[in-house]
N, C-alpha and C positions, 0 to 999 in steps of 0.2 A: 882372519880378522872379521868381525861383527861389523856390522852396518855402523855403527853409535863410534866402534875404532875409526874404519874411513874418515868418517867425515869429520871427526876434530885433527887427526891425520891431514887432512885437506886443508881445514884451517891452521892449522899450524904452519905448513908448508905454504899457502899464501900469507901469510903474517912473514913470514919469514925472509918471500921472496922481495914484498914490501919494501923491507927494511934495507935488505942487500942492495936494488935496485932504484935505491934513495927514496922514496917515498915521505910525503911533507905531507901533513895536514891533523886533523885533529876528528876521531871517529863522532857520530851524529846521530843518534842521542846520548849523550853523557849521563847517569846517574850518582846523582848527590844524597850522602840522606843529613837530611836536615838537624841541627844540635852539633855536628860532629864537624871534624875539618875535612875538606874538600877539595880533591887535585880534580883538574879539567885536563887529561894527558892529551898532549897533540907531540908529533916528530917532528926534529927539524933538522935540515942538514945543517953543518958545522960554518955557512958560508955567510950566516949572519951577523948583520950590524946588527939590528937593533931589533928587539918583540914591542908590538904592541897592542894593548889589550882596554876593547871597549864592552861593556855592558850594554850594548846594542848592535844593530845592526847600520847607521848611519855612525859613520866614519867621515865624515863631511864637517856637521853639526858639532858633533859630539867630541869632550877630549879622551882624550885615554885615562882610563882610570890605571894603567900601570904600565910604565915605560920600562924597557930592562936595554940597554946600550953596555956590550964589555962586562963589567962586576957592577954598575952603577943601576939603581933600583929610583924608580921616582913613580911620581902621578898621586893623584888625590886618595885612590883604595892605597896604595902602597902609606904613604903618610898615615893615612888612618885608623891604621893595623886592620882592616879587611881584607884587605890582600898580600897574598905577596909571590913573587914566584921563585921555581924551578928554574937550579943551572941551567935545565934544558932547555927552560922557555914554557914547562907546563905552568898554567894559573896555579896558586893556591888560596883555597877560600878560607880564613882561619876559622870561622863558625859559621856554616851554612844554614840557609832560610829560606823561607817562601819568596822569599825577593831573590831569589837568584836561580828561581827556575821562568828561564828567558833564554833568549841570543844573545850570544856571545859574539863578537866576531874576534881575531887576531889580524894582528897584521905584520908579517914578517920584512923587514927591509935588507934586501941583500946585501948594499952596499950603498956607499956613501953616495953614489947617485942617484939613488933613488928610484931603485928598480925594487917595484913591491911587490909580493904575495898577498893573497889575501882568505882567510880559510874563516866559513860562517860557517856554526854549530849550537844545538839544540842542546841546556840542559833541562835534565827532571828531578825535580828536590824528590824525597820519599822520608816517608816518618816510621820509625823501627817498630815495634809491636810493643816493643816495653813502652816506650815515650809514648804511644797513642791511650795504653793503658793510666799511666801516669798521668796524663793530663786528661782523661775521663774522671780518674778519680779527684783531679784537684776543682774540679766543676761542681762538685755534689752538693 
């Protein structure tokens, strides 16, 4: 095995163990490219009530722009068709933009007590080579 085998080897086997050994959260920095739709993947164990999802990092202030409780889907991005999510609870962005490279945070509620999680995370919009061409040329 080459040096470039190991080590996705390596990553693979910790991604792995990760998952086995329940692992919750959502990797940091995300990559979105912009025009296109947009999953924010995070993991969550099976033991949740409810995801929720703010476009900031104040959770205090701020409402969730997307509630997901059981099958039931709510919040102002949900309503809006901006968002929507994942069975699993990952975000999805239906047409990502320069406004959505920010903090995120989630917030997972285990149960109906109200025992929280809480996972903050970093995305980066990027613009594809075609679309930067495309919109040089629409400037001229």
């Amino acid at each position: 095995m080459d040096h470039i085998d190991v080590e996705w080897f390596t990553v693979f086997l910790l991604f792995r163990c990760l998952l086995t050994f329940g692992y919750e959260g959502c990797e940091s920095p995300q990559y979105l490219e912009i025009n296109q739709r947009g999953t924010i993947q995070c993991t969550f164990q099976d033991d949740a009530f409810g995801i929720y999802w703010y476009n900031s990092t104040d959770t205090v202030e701020e409402k969730p722009i997307l509630n997901f409780q059981g099958s039931m889907k709510s919040g102002i991005g949900f309503t809006s068709g901006e968002y929507d999510v994942h069975p699993n609870g990952s975000l999805i962005i239906n047409n990502v933009t320069v406004r959505h490279d920010n903090n995120f945070t989630v917030v997972k509620l285990n149960d109906s007590q109200r025992l929280l999680d809480f996972f903050l995370f970093t995305t980066t919009t990027w613009l594809s080579p075609d679309d930067r061409l495309h919109s040089v040329a629409m400037s001229c």
